[in-house]
mmCIF file as Biopython writes it, N, C-alpha, C and O atoms, coordinates in Angstrom:
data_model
#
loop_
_atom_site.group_PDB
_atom_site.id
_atom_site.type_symbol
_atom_site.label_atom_id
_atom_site.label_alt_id
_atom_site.label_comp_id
_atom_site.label_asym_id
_atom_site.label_entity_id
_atom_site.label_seq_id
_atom_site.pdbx_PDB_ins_code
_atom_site.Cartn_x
_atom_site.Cartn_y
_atom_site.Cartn_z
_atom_site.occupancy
_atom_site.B_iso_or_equiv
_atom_site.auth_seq_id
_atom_site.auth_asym_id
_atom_site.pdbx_PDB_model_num
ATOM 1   N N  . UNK A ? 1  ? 191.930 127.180 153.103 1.0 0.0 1  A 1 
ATOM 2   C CA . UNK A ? 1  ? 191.432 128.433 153.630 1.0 0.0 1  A 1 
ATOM 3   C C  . UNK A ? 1  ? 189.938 128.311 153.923 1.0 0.0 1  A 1 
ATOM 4   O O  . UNK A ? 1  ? 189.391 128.647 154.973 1.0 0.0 1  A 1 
ATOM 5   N N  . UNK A ? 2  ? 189.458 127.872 153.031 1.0 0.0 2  A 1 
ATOM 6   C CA . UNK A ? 2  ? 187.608 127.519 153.288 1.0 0.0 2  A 1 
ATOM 7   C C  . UNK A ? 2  ? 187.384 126.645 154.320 1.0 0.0 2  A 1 
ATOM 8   O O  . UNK A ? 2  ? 186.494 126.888 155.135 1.0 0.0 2  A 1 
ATOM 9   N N  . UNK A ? 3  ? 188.369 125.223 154.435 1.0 0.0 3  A 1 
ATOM 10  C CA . UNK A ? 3  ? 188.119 124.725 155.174 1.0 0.0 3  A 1 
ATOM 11  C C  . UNK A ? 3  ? 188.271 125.115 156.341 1.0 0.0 3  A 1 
ATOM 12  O O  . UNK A ? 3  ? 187.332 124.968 157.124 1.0 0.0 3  A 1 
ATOM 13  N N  . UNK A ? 4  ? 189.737 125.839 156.863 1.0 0.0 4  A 1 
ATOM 14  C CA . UNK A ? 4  ? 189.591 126.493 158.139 1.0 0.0 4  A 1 
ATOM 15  C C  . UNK A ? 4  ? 188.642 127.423 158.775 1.0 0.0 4  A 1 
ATOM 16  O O  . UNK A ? 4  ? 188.371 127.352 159.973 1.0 0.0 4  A 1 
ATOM 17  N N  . UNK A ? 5  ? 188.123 128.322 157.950 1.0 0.0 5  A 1 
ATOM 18  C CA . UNK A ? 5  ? 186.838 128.804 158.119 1.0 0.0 5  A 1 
ATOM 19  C C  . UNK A ? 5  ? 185.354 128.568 158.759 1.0 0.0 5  A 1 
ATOM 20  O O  . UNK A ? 5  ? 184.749 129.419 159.410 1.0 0.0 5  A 1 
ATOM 21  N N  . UNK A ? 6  ? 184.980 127.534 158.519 1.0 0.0 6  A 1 
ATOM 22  C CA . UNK A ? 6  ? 184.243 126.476 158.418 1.0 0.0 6  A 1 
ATOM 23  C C  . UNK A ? 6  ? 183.390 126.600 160.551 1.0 0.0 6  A 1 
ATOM 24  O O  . UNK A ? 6  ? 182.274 126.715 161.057 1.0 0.0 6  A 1 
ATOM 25  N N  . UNK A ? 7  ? 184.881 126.470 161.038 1.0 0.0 7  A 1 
ATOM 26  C CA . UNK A ? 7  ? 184.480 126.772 162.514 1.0 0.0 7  A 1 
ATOM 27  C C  . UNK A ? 7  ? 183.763 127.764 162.870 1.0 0.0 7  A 1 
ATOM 28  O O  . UNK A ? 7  ? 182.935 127.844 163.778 1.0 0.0 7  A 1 
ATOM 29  N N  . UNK A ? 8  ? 184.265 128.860 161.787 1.0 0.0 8  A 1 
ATOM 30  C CA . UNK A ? 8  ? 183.188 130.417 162.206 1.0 0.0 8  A 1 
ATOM 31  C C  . UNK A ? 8  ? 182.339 130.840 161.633 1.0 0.0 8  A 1 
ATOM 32  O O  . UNK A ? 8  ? 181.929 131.994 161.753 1.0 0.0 8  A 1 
ATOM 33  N N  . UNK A ? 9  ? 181.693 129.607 160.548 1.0 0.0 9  A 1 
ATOM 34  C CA . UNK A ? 9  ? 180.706 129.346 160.159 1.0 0.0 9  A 1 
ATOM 35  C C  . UNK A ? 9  ? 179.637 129.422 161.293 1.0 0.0 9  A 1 
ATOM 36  O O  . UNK A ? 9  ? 178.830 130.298 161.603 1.0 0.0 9  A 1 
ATOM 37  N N  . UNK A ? 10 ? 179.981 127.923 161.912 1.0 0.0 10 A 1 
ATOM 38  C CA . UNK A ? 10 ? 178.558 128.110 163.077 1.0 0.0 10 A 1 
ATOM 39  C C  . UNK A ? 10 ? 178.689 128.973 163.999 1.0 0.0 10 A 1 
ATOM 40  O O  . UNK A ? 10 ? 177.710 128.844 164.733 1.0 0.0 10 A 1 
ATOM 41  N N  . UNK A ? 11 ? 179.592 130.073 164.505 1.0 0.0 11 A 1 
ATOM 42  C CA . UNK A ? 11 ? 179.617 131.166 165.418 1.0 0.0 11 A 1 
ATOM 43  C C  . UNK A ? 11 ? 179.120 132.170 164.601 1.0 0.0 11 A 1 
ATOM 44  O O  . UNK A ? 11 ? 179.630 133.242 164.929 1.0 0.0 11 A 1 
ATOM 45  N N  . UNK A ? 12 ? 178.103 132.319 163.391 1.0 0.0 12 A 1 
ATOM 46  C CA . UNK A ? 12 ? 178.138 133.040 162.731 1.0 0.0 12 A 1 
ATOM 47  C C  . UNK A ? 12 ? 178.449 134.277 162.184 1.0 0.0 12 A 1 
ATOM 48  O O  . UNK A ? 12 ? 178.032 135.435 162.213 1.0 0.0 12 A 1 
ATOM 49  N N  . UNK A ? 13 ? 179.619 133.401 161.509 1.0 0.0 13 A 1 
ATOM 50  C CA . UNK A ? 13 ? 180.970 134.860 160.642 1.0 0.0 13 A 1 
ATOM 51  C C  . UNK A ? 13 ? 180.241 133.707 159.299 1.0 0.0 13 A 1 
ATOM 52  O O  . UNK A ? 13 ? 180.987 132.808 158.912 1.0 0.0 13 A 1 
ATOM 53  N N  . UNK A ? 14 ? 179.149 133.786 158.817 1.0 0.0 14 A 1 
ATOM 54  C CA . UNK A ? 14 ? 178.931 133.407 157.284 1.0 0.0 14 A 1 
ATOM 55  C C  . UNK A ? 14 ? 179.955 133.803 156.529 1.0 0.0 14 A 1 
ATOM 56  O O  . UNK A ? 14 ? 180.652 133.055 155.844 1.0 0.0 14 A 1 
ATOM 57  N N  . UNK A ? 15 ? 180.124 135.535 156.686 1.0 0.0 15 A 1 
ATOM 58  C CA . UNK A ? 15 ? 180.827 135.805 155.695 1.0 0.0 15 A 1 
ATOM 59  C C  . UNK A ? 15 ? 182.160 135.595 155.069 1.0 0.0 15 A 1 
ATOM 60  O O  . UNK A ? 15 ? 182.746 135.882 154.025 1.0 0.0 15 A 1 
ATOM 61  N N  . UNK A ? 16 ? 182.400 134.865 156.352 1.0 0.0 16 A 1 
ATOM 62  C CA . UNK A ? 16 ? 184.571 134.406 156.620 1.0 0.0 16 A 1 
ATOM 63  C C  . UNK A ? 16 ? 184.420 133.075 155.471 1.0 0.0 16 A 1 
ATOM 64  O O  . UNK A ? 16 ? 185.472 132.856 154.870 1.0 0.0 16 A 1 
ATOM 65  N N  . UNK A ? 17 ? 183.107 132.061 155.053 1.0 0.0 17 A 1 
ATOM 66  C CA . UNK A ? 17 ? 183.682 131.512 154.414 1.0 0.0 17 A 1 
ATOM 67  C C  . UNK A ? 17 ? 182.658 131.866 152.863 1.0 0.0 17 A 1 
ATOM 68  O O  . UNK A ? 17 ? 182.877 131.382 151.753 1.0 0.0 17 A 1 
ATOM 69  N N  . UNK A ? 18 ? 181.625 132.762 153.203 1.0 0.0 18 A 1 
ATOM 70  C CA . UNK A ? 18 ? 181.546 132.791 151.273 1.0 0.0 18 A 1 
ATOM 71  C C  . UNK A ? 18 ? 181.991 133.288 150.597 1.0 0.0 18 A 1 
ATOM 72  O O  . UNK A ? 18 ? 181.900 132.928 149.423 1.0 0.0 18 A 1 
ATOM 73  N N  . UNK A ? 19 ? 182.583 134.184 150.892 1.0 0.0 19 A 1 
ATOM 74  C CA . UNK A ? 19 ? 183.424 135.381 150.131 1.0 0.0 19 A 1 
ATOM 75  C C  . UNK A ? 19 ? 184.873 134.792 149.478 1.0 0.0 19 A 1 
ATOM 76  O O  . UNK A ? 19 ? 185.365 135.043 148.378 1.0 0.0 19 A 1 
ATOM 77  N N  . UNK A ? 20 ? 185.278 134.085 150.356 1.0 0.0 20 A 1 
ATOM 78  C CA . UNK A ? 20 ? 186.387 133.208 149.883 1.0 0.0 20 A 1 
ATOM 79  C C  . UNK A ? 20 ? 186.241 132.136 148.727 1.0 0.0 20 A 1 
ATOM 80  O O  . UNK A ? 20 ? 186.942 131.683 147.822 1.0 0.0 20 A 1 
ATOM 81  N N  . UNK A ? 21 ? 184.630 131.923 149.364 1.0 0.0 21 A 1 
ATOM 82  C CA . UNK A ? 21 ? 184.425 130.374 148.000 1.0 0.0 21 A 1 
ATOM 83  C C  . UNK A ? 21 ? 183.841 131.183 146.942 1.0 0.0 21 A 1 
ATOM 84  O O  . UNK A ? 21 ? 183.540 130.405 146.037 1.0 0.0 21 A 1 
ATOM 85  N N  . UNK A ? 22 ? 183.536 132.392 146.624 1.0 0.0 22 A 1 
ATOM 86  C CA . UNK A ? 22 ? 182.893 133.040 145.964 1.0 0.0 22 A 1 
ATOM 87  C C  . UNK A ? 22 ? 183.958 133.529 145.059 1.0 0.0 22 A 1 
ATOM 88  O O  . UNK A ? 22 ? 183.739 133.586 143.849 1.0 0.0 22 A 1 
ATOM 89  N N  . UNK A ? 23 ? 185.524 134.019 145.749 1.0 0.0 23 A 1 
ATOM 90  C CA . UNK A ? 23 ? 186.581 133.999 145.022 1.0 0.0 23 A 1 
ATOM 91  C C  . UNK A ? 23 ? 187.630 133.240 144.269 1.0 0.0 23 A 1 
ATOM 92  O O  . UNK A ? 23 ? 188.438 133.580 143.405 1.0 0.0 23 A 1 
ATOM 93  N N  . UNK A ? 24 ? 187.401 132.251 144.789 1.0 0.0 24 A 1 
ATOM 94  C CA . UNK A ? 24 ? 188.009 130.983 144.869 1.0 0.0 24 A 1 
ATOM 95  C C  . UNK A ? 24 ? 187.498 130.015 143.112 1.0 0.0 24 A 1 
ATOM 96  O O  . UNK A ? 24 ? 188.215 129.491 142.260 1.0 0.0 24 A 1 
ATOM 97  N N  . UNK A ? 25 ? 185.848 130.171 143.224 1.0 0.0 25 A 1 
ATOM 98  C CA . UNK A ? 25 ? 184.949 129.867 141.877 1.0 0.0 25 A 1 
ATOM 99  C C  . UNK A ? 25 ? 185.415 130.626 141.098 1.0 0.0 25 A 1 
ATOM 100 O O  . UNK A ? 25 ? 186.335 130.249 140.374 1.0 0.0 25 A 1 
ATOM 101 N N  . UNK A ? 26 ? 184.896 131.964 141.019 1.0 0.0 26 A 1 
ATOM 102 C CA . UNK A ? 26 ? 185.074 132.904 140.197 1.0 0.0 26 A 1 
ATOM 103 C C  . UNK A ? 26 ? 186.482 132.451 139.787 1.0 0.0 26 A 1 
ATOM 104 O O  . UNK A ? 26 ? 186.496 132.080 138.613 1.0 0.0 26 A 1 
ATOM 105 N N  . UNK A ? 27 ? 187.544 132.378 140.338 1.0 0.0 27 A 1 
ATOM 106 C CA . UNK A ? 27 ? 189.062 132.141 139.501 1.0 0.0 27 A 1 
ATOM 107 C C  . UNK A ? 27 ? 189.530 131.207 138.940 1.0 0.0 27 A 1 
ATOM 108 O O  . UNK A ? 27 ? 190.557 131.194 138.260 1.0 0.0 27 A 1 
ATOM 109 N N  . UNK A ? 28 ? 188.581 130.056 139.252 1.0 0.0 28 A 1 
ATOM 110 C CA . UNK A ? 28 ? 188.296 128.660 138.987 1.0 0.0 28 A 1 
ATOM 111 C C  . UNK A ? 28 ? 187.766 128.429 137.217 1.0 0.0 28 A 1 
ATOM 112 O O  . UNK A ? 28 ? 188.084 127.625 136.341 1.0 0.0 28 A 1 
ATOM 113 N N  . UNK A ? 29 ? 186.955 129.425 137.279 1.0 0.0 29 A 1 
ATOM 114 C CA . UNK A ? 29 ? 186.002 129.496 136.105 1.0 0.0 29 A 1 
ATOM 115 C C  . UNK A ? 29 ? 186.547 130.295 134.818 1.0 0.0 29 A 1 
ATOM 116 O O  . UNK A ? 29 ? 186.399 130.181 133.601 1.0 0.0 29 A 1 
ATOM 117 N N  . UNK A ? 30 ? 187.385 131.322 135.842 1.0 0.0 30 A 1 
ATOM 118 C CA . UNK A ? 30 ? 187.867 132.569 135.128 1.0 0.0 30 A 1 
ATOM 119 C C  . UNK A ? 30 ? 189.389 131.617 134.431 1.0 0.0 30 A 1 
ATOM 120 O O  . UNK A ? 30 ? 189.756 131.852 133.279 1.0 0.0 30 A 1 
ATOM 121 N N  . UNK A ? 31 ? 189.897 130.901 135.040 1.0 0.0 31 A 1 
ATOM 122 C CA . UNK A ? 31 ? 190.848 129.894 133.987 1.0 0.0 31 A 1 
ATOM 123 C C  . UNK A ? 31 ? 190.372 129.228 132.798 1.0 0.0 31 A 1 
ATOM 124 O O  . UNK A ? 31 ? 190.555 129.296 131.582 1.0 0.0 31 A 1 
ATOM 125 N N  . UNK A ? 32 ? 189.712 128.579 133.597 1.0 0.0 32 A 1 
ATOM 126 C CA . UNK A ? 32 ? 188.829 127.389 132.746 1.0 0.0 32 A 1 
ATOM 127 C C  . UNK A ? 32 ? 188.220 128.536 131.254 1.0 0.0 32 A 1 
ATOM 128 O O  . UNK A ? 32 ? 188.300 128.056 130.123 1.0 0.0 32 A 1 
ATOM 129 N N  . UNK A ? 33 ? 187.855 129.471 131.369 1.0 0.0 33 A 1 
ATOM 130 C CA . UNK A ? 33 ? 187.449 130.362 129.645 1.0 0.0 33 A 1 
ATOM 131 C C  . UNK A ? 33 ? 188.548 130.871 129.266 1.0 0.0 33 A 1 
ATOM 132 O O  . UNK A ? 33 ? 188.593 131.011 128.044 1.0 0.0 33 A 1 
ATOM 133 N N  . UNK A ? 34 ? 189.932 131.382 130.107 1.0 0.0 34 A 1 
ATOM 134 C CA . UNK A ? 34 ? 191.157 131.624 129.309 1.0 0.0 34 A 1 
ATOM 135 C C  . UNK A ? 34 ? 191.170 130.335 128.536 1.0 0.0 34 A 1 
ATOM 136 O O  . UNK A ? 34 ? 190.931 130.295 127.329 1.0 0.0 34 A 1 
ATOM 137 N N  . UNK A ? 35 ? 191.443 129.333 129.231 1.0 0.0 35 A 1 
ATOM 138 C CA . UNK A ? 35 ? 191.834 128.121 128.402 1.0 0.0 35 A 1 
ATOM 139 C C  . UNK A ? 35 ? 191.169 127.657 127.073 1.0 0.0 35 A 1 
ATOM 140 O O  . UNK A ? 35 ? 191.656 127.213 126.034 1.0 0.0 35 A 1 
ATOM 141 N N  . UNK A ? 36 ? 189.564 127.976 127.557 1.0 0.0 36 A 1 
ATOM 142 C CA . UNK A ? 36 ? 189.342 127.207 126.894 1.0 0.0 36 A 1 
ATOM 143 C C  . UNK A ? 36 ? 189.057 128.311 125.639 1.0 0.0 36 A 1 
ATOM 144 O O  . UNK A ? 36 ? 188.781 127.759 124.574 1.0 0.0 36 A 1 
ATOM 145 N N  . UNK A ? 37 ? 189.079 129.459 125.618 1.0 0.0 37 A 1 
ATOM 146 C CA . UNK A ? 37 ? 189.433 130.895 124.431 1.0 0.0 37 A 1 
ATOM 147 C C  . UNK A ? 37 ? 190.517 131.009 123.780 1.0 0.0 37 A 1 
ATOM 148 O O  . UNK A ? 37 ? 190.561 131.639 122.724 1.0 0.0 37 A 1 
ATOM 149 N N  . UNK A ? 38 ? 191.828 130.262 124.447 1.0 0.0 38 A 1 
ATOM 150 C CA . UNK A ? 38 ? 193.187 130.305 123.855 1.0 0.0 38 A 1 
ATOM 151 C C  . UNK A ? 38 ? 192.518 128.993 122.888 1.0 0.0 38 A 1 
ATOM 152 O O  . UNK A ? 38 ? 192.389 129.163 121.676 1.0 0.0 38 A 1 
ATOM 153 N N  . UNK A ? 39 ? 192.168 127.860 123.455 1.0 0.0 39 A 1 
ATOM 154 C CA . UNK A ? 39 ? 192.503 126.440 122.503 1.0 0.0 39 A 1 
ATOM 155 C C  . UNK A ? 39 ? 191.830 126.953 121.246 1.0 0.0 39 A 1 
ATOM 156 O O  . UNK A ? 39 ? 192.286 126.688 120.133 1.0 0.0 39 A 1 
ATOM 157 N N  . UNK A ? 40 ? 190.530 127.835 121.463 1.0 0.0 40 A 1 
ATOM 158 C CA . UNK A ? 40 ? 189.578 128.060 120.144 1.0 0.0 40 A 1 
ATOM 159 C C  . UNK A ? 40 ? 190.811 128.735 119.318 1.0 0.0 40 A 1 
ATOM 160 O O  . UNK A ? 40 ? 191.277 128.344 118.247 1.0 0.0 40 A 1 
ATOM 161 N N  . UNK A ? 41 ? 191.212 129.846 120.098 1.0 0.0 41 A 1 
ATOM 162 C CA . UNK A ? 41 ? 191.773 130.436 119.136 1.0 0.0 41 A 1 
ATOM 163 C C  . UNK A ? 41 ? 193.563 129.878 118.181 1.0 0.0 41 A 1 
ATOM 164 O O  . UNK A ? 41 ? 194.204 130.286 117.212 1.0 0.0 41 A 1 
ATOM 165 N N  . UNK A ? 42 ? 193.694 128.804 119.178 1.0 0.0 42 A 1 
ATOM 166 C CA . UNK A ? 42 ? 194.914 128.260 118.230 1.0 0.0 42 A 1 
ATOM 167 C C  . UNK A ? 42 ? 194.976 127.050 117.893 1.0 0.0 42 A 1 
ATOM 168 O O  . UNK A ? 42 ? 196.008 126.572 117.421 1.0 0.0 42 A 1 
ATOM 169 N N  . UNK A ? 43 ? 193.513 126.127 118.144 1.0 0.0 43 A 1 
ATOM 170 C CA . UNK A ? 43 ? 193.580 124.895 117.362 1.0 0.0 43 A 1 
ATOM 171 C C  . UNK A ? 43 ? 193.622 125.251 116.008 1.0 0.0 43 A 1 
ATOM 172 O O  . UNK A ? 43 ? 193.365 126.410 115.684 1.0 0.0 43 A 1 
ATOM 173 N N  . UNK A ? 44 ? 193.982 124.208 114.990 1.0 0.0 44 A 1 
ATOM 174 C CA . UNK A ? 44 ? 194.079 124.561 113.782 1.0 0.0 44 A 1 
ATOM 175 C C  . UNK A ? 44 ? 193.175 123.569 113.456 1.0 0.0 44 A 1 
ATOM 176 O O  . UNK A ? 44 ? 192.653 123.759 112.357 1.0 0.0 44 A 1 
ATOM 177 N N  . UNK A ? 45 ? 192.858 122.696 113.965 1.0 0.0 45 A 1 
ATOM 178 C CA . UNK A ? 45 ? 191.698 121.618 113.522 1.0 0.0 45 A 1 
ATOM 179 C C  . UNK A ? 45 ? 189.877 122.580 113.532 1.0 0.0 45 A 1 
ATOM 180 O O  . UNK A ? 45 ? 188.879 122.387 112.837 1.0 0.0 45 A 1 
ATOM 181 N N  . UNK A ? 46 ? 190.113 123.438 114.485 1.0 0.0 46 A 1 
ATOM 182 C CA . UNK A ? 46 ? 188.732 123.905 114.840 1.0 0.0 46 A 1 
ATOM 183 C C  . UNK A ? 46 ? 188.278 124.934 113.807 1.0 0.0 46 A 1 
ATOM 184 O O  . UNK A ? 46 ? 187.082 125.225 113.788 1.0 0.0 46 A 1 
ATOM 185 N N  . UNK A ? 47 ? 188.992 125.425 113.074 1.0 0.0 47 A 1 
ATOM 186 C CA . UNK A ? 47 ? 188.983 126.521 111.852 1.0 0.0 47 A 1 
ATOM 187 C C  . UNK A ? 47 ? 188.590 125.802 110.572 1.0 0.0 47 A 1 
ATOM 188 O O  . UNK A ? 47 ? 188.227 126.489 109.618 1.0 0.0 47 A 1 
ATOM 189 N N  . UNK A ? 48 ? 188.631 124.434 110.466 1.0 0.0 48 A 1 
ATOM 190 C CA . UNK A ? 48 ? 188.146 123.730 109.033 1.0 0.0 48 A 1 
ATOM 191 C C  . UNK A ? 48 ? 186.639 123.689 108.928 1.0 0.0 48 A 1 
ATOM 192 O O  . UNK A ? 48 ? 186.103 123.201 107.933 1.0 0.0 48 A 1 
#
């Protein structure tokens, strides 16, 4: 999707591709602390 974008980059539609990579991170990141909030909370090694 970003990449197709990319063309209406230089016709300037900026916004066609940051908003996407802006969503795209954000959900990226927003996994990456589920994950890494579940492991805290159910390693059993990390509680000693």
């Amino acid at each position: 999707m970003i990449a197709d974008t990319l063309t209406y980059l230089w016709a300037g539609s900026w916004w066609m591709v940051v908003f996407p990579s802006i969503a795209l991170t954000l959900t990226v990141f927003g996994f990456i602390s589920f994950g890494n909030g579940l492991r805290d909370a159910t390693d059993p090694k990390l509680k000693e």
